[in-house]
C-alpha positions as CSV (number, residue, x, y, z in Angstrom):
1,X,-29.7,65.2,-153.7
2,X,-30.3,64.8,-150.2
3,X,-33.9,64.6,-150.2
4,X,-33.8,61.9,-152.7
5,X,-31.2,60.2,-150.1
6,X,-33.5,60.7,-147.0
7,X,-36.3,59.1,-148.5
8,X,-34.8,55.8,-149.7
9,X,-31.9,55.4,-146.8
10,X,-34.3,53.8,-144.8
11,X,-35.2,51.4,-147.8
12,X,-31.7,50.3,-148.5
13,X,-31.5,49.1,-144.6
14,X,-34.8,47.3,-144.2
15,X,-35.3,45.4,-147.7
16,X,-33.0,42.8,-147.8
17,X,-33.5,42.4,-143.6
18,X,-34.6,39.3,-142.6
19,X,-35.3,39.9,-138.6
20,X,-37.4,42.9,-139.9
21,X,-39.7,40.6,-142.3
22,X,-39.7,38.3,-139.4
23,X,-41.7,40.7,-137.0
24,X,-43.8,41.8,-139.4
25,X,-45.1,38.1,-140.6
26,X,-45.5,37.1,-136.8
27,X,-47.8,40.8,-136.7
28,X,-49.5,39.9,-139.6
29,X,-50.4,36.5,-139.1
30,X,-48.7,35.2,-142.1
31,X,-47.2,31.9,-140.0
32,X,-50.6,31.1,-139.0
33,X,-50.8,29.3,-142.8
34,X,-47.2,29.5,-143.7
35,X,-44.7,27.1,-142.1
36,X,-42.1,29.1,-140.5
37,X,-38.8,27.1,-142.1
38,X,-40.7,27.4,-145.2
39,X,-41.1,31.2,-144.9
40,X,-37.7,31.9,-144.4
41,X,-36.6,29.6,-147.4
42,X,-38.8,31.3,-149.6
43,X,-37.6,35.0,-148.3
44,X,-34.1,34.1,-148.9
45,X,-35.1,33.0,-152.3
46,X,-36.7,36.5,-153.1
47,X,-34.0,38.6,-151.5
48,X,-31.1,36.6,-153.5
49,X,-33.6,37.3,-157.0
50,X,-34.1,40.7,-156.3
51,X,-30.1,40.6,-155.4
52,X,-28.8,38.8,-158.0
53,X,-31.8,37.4,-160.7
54,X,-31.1,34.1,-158.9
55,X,-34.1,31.8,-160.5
56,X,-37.0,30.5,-158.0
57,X,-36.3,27.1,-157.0
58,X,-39.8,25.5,-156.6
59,X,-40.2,22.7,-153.8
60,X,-43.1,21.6,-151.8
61,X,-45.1,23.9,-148.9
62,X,-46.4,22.7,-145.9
63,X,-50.2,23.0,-145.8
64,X,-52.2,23.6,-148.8
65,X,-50.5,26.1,-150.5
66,X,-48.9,26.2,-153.8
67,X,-45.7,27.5,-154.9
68,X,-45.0,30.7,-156.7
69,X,-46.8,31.0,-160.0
70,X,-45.3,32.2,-163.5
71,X,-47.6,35.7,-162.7
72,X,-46.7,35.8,-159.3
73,X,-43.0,35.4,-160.2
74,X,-43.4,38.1,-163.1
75,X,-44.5,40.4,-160.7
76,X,-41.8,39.7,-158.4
77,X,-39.3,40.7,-161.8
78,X,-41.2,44.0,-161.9
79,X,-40.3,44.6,-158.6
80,X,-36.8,43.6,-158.4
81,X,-36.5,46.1,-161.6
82,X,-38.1,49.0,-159.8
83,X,-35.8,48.4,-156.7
84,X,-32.7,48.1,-159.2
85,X,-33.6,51.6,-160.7
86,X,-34.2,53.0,-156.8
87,X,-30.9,51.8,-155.7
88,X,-29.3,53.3,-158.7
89,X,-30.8,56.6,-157.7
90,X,-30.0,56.6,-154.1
91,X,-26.4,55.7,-154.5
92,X,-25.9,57.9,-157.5
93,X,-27.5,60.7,-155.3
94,X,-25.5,60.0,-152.3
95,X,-21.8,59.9,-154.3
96,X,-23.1,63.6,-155.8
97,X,-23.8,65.1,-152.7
98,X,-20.7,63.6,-151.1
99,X,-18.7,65.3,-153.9
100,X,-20.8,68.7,-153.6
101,X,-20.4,69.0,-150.2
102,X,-16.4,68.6,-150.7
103,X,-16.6,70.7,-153.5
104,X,-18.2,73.1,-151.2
105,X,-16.0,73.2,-148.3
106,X,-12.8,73.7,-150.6
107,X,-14.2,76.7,-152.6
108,X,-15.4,78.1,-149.0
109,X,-11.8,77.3,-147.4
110,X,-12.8,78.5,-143.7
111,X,-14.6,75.7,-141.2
112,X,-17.1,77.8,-140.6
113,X,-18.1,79.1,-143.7
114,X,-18.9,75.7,-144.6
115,X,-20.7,74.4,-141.8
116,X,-23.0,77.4,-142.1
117,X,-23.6,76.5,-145.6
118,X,-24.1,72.5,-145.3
119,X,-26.5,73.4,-142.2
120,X,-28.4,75.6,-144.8
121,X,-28.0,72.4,-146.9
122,X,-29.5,69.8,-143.9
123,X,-31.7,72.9,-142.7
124,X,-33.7,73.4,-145.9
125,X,-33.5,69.5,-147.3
126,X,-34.9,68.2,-143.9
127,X,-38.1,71.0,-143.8
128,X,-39.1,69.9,-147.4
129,X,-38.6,66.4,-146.6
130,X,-40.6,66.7,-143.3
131,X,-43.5,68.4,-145.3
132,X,-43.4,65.4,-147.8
133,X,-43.6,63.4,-145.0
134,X,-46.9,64.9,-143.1
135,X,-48.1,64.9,-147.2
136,X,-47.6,60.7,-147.1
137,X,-49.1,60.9,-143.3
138,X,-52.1,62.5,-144.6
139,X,-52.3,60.0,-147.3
140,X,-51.3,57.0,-145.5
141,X,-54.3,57.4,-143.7
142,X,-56.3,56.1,-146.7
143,X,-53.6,53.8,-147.1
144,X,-55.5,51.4,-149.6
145,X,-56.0,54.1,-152.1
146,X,-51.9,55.2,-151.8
147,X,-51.1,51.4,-152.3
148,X,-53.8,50.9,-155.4
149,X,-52.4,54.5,-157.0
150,X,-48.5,53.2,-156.7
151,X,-49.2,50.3,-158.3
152,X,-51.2,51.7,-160.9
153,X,-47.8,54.1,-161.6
154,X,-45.1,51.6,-161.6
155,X,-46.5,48.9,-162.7
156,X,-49.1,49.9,-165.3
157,X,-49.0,46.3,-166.9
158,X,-51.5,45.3,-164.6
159,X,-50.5,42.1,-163.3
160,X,-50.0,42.7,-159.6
161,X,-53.6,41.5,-158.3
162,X,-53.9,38.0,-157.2
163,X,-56.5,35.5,-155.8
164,X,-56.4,35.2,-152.0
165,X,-55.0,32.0,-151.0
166,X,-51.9,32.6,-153.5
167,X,-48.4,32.2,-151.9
168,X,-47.2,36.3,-152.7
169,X,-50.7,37.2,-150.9
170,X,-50.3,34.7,-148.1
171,X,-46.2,35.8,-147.3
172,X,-46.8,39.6,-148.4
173,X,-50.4,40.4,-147.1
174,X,-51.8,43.9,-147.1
175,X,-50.8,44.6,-143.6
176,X,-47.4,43.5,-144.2
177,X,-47.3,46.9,-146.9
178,X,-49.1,49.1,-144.3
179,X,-46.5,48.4,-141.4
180,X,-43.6,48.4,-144.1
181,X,-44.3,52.0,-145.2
182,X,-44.9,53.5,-142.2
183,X,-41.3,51.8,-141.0
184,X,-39.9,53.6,-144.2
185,X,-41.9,56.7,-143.5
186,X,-40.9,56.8,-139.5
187,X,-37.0,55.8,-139.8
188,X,-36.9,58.8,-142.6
189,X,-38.6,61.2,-140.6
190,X,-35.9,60.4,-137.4
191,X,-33.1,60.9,-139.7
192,X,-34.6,63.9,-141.1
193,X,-35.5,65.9,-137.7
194,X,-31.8,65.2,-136.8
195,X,-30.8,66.4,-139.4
196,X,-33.0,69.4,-138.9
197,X,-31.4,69.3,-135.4
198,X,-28.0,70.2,-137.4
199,X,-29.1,72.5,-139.0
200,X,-30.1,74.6,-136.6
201,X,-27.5,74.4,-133.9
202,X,-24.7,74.6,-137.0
203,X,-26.3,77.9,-138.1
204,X,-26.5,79.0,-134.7
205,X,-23.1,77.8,-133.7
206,X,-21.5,80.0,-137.2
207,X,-23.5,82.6,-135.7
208,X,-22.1,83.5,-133.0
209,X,-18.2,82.5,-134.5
210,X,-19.0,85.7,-137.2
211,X,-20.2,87.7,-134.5
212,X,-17.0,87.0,-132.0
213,X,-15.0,88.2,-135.3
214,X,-16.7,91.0,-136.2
């Protein structure tokens, strides 16, 4: 349970955040053809359809660029699905470890029993999450091949490749991806090696407790 929250905690901060999409269109040069008001009226209008299934409201662009298409849009569905069945996942996984770990600590009854046991917990989560981690480092290094291969998973339809020029190319461009996931991949890994960082100085901490009793 608390791998599967480590690796979308980061998501649930960062995909509906605005100042975050911000930096990474000025990085990617995406309002060096977009009109910046027009930009954020169109990333409002994606986060509140991924939010809510709020429909597209079409209106004109700056500059020669046309609005959303019905393939574009489907694609955008897809996505807001996917996300729907991540959230789902990460929340469910979050209330049952909450519940475990209180589960745990009344069947332990002593403070220290439990802290040893949920730093075992953080201990052994965060070392296999670190070493999936290095795993998506290693990949993300070919980072065009991870992207093609994910899409290829989730959305087997197909209909995720556009011409250049279109308006989800132009406001979500390739680079946009790249910096996105290694955001994802970096904030995980901090939360992880503190976590780690837990785990070790709880275990060492119940350590020396049992030894004072002994």
């Amino acid at each position: 349970m608390l791998i599967v929250v480590l690796l979308f905690s980061s998501l649930t901060f960062l995909v509906y955040n605005f100042n975050f999409y911000n930096k990474l269109y000025e990085k990617n040069g995406v309002y060096e053809v977009l009109d910046l008001s027009d930009t954020a009226k169109i990333t409002r209008q994606v986060f509140e359809y991924f939010k809510s299934g709020k429909e597209f409201e079409s209106f004109k662009l700056k500059g020669d660029i046309n609005y959303f298409n019905d393939n574009e849009i489907s694609h955008l569905l897809d996505v807001k699905i996917l996300l729907n069945k991540i959230f789902i996942l990460f929340y469910c996984c979050l209330a049952i470890f909450l519940i475990l770990a209180l589960l745990l600590y009344l069947v332990t009854k002593k403070i220290f029993k439990f802290l040893r046991s949920i730093s075992l917990i953080f201990l052994i989560s965060s070392s296999v999450f670190i070493f999936f981690v290095l795993l998506l480092y290693f990949f993300g290094n070919n980072f065009f091949a991870l992207f093609e291969n994910f899409h290829l998973i989730f959305f087997p339809q197909g209909n995720w490749a556009f011409p250049e020029g279109s308006l989800i190319i132009t406001i979500f461009p390739f680079g946009f991806f790249y910096d996105f996931f290694f955001k994802l991949i970096l904030n995980s890994l901090i939360i992880a090696l503190v976590l780690f960082a837990f785990g070790i100085a709880g275990i060492i901490v119940t350590k020396k407790i049992n030894d004072k009793l002994k």
